[in-house]
C-alpha positions as CSV (number, residue, x, y, z in Angstrom):
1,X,-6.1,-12.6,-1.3
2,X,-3.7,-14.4,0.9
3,X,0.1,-15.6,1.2
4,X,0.4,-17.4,-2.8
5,X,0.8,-20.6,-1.4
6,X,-2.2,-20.9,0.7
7,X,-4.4,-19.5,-2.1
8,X,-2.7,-22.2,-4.6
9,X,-3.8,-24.7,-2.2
10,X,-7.2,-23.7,-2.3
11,X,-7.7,-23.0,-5.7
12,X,-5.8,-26.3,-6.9
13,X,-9.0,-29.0,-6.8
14,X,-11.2,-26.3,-8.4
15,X,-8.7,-25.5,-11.4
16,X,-9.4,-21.7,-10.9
17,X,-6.8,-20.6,-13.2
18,X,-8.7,-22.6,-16.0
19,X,-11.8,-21.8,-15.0
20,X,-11.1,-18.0,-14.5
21,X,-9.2,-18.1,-18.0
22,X,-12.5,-20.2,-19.8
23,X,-15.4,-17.9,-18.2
24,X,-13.9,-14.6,-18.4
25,X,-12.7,-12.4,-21.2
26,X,-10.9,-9.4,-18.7
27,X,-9.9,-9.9,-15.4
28,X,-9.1,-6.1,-13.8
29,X,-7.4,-6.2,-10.5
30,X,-7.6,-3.3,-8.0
31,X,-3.4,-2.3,-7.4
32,X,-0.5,-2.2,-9.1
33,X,1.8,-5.2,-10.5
34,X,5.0,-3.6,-9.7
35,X,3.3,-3.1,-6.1
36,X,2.0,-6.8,-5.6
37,X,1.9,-9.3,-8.7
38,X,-0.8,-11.5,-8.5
39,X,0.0,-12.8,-12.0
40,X,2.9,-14.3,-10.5
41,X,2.0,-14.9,-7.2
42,X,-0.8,-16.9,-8.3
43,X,0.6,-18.4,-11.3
44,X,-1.6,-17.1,-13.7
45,X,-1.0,-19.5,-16.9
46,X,0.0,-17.1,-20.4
47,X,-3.2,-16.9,-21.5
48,X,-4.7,-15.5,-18.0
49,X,-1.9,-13.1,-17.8
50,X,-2.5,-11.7,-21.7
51,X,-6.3,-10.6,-20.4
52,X,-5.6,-9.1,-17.1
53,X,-5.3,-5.8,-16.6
54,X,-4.0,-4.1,-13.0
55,X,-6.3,-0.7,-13.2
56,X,-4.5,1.0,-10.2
57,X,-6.4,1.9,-7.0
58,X,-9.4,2.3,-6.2
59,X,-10.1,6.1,-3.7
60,X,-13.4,7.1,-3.2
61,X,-13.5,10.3,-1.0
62,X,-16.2,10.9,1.6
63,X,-17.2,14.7,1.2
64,X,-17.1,16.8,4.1
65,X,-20.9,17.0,3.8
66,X,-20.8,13.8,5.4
67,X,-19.9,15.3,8.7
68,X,-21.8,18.6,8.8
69,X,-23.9,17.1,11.8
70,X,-21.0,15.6,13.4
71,X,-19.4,17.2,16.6
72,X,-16.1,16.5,16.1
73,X,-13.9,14.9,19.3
74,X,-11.6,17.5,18.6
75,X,-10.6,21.0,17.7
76,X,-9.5,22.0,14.3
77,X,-6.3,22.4,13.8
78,X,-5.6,26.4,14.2
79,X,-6.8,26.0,18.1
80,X,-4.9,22.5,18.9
81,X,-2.7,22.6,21.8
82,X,-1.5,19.4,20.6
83,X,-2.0,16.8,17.7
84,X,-4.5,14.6,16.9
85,X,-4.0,10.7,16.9
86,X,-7.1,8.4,15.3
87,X,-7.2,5.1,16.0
88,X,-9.6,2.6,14.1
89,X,-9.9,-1.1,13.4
90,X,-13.2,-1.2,11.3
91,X,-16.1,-3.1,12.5
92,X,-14.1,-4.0,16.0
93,X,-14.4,-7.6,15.9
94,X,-10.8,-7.9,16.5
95,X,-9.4,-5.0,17.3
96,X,-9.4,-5.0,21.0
97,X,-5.9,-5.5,21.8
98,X,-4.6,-2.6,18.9
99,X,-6.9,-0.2,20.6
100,X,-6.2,-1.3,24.3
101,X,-2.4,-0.8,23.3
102,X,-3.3,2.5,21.7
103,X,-4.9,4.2,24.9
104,X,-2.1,3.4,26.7
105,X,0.5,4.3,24.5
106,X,-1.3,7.9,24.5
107,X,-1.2,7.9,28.1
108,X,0.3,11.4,28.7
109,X,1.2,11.6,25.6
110,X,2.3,14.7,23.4
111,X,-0.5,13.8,21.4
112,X,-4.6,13.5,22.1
113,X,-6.3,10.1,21.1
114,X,-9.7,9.4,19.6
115,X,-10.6,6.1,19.6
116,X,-13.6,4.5,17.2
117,X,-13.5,0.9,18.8
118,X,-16.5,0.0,15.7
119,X,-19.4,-1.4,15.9
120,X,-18.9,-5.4,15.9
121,X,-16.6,-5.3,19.0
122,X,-18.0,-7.1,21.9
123,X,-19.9,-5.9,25.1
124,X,-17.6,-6.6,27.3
125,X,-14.7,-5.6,25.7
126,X,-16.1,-2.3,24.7
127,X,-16.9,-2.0,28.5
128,X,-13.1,-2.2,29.1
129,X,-12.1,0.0,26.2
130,X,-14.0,2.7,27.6
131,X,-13.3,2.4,31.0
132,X,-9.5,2.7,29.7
133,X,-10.1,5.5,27.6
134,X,-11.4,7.5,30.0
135,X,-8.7,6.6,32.8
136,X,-6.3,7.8,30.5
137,X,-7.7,10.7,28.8
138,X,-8.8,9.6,25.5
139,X,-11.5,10.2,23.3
140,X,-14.0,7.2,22.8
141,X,-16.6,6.8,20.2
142,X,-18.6,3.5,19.3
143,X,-19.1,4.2,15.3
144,X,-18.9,7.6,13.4
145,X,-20.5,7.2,9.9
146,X,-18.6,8.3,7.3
147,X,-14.8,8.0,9.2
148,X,-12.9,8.3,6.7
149,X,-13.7,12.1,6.1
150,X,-12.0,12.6,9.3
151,X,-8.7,11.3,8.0
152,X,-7.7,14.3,6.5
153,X,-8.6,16.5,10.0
154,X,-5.8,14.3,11.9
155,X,-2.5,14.2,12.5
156,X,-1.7,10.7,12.3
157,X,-3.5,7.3,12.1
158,X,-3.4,4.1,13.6
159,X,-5.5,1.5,11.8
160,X,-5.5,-2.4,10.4
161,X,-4.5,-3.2,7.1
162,X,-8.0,-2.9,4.7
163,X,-8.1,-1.7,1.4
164,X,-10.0,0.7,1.7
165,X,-8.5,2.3,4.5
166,X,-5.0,1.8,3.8
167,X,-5.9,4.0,0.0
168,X,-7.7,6.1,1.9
169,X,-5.0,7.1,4.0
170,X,-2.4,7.1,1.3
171,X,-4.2,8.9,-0.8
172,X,-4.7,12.2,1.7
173,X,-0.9,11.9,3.3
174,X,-2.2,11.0,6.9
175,X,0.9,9.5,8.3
176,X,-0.1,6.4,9.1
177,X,0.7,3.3,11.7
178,X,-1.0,-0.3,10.6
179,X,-1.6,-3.2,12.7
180,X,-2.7,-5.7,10.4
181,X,-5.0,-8.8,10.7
182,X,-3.0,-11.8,10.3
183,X,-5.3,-14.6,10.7
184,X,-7.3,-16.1,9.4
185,X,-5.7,-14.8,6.4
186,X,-2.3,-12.7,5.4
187,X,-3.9,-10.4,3.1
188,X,-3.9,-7.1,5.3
189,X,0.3,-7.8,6.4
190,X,0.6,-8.1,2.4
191,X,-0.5,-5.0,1.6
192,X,0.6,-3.2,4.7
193,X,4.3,-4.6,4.0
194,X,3.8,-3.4,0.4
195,X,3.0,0.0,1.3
196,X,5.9,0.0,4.5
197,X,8.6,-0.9,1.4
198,X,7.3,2.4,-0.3
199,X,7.8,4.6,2.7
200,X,3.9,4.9,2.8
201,X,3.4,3.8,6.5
202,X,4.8,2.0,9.3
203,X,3.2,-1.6,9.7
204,X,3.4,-2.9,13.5
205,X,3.0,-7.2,13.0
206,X,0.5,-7.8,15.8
207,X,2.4,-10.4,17.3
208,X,5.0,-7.8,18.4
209,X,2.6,-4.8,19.6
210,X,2.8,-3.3,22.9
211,X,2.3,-0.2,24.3
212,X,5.9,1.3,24.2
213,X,6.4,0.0,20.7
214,X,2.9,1.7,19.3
215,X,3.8,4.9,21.0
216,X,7.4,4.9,19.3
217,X,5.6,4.4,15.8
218,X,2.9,7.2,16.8
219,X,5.7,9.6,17.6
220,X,7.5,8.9,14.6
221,X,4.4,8.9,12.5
222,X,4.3,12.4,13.8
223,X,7.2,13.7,12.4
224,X,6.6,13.0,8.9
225,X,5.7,15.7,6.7
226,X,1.8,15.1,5.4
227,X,2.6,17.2,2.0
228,X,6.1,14.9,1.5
229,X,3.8,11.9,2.3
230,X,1.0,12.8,-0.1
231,X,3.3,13.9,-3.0
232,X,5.2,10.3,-2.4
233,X,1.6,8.5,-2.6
234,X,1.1,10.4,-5.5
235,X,4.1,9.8,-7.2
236,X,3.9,5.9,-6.7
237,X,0.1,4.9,-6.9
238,X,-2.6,5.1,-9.2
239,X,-6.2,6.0,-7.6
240,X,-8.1,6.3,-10.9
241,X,-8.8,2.7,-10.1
242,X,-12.5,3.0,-10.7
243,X,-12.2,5.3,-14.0
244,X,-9.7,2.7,-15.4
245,X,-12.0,-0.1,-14.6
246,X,-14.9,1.5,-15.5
247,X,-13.5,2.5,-19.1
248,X,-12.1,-0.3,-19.8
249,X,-15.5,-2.5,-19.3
250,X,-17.1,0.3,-21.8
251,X,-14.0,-0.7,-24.5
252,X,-15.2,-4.0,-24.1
253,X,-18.6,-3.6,-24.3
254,X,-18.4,-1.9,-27.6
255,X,-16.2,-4.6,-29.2
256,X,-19.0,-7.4,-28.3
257,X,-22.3,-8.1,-30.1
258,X,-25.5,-9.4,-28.8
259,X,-26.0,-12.9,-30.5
260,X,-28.5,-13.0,-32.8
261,X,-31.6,-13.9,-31.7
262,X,-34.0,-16.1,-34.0
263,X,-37.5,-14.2,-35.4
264,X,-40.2,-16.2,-33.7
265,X,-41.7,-18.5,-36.5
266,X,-45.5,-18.0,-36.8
267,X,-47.7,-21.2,-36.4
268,X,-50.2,-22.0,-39.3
């Protein structure tokens, strides 16, 4: 959610632990305690912690269906002269200055980049990013639906820190480079420092990122073995998120009955 003691601030006047622990009999979370504990990190009182369940993480794969209209910025990889290097902040909104860094780190670079700048960046400073890219010889695109059945296609990946991406990535073995948002909340650096500690990524804070810096992670990024990276994803996190959660709601569906419901009384 956020660094624990902003989220304590918030929840304090509310009494969300007490409320949560009143209104709800489960609470599944979407990771992995040993990974991040909420429980502690949010000071979850006893009787929270004995009803919430971490279910692991949540992958949903886009099929390659999903791009069988798509012309692809680049060539697969048995007729690449030279790898392929995504770079995506989501929507866009802010993502400018990752990206700007990104074309010129790629600058006649070993490697080609794609950009997706997303579709919530601003006019203008989609106007520059595409200007730069083509200065510098790398592939631009506004939005491609469905991006994340790309992941698997490319070499590396340069992204913010998202849920979804981040499992996405994880999940396939792209090696990976994340510039996470840090305001207005901490969330994204959590999780991309979580995943950095278990060798799953390289996270670049914002606040240091430049050009030369990126490209050093990019190259690096490059020499990691994708099968080494996916058996290590696979060996430390769960992505039968959904399954989990979704058994676990039938468990406790089938231990609760309906009230009873009074027969209507008939009038004289």
């Amino acid at each position: 959610l956020d660094e624990p003691a902003q989220v304590l601030r918030e929840w304090q006047p509310f009494k969300m632990q007490k409320r949560i622990t009143e209104l709800y009999d489960e609470v599944f979370i979407y990771g992995d305690r040993a990974i991040y504990d909420a429980v502690a990190a949010y000071q979850f009182p006893p009787a929270l912690a004995d009803k919430t369940r971490f279910v692991g993480y949540v992958f949903n794969p886009e099929h390659k269906q999903s791009l069988e209209n798509f012309e692809r910025p680049f060539p697969p990889r048995s007729k690449r002269t030279k790898p392929v290097v995504l770079a995506t902040t989501g929507g866009g909104e802010d993502g400018f200055r990752t990206l700007e860094n990104f074309i010129l780190a790629s600058a006649n670079a070993p490697w080609r980049g794609f950009v997706v700048t997303g579709p919530l960046m601003p006019d203008a400073q989609l106007t520059a990013l595409q200007k730069l890219a083509v200065k510098n010889g790398v592939s631009y695109r506004n939005f491609v639906p469905h991006l994340s059945a790309l992941f698997a296609e490319v070499d590396a990946l340069v992204c913010m820190g998202g849920y979804n991406t981040l499992v996405e990535a994880a999940a396939l073995g792209v090696p990976t480079v994340c510039v996470p948002r840090v305001t207005p909340r901490t969330e994204q650096l959590i999780r991309a420092e979580a995943f950095a500690k278990l060798g799953l990524l390289q996270c670049a804070h914002p606040d240091q990122l430049s050009a030369d810096s990126l490209r050093e992670k990019i190259s690096r990024a490059l020499q990691t073995d994708p099968r080494k990276l996916l058996a290590r994803s696979q060996r430390m996190l769960n992505f039968d998120g959904a399954m989990s959660a979704a058994q676990s709601l039938l468990a406790l569906a089938n231990t609760k009955t309906e009230p009873t419901i009074p027969a209507p009384t008939s009038t004289p």
